[in-house]
N, C-alpha and C positions, 0 to 999 in steps of 0.2 A: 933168578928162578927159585921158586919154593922148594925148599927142600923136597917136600910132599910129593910133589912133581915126579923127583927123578924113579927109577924103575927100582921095586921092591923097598917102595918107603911107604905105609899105610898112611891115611887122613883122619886124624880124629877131629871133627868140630864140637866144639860147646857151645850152645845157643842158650842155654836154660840151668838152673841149678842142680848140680850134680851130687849127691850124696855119697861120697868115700865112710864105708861105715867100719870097714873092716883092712887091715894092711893094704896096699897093694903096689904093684909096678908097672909103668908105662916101659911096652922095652922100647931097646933101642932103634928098631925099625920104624917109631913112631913119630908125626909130626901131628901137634896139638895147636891149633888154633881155635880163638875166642871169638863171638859175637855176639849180638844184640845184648850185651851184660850178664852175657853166660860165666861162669863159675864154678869150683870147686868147693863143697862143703864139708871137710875132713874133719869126721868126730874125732871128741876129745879120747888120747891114748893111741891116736891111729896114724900110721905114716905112709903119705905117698910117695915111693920113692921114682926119678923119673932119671931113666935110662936116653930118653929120644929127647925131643925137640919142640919145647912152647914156643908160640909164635905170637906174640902181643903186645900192644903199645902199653905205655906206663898207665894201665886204668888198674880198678882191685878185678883179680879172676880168681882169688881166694873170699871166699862168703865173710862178710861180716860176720862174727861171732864165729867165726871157722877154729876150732879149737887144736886141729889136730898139726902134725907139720908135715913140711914137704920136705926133702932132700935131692938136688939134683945130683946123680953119683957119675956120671960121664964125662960131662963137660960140654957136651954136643948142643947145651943151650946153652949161647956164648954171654947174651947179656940175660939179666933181672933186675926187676926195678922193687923198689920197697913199695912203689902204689899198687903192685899186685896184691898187696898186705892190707891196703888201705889207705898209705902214706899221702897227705894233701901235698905236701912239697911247696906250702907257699911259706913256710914262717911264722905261719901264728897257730898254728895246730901243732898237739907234741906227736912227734911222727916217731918215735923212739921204741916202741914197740912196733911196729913194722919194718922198721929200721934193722934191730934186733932180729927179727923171721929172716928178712932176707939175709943177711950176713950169716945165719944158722943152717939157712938151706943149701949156700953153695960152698963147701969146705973147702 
């Protein structure tokens, strides 16, 4: 069952590109799921920090060119993939910078 689901946990969907232009926090009553190639576009100097819960397979839900960083400060999102960075994961791409985001997002 999705977390989402259970009683007094809100739903946020992203379907579309999202502009983070200014600091902010997901709390932790929150469960974030991604669709149709929806995304986060965090300006450069800006941090989102996320208190609740993304829900998404290994695709990018950070914008190309997304300048800003994320921080997961909970734990309550158990995994992260570098392809939410952009990461191809096949080997012939340098995935090293996304690589780099994610290992920076979950301390």
């Amino acid at each position: 069952m999705l977390l989402g689901c259970a009683a007094g946990w809100t739903d946020l969907s992203i379907s579309t590109k999202e502009t983070v232009a200014a600091n902010r926090t997901i709390a932790s009553d929150v469960v974030v799921t991604f669709s149709n190639g929806g995304c986060f576009d965090i300006a450069d100097g800006v941090t989102l920090a996320v208190e609740g819960v993304f829900v998404a397979p290994p695709v990018p839900i950070f914008c190309a060119g997304s300048k800003g960083r994320v921080l997961f400060t909970t734990g309550l999102t158990k995994e992260i993939y570098p392809q939410w960075w952009g990461a191809a994961g096949d080997g012939s791409h340098d995935d090293g910078e996304a690589n780099q985001e994610c290992m920076y997002a979950y301390p």
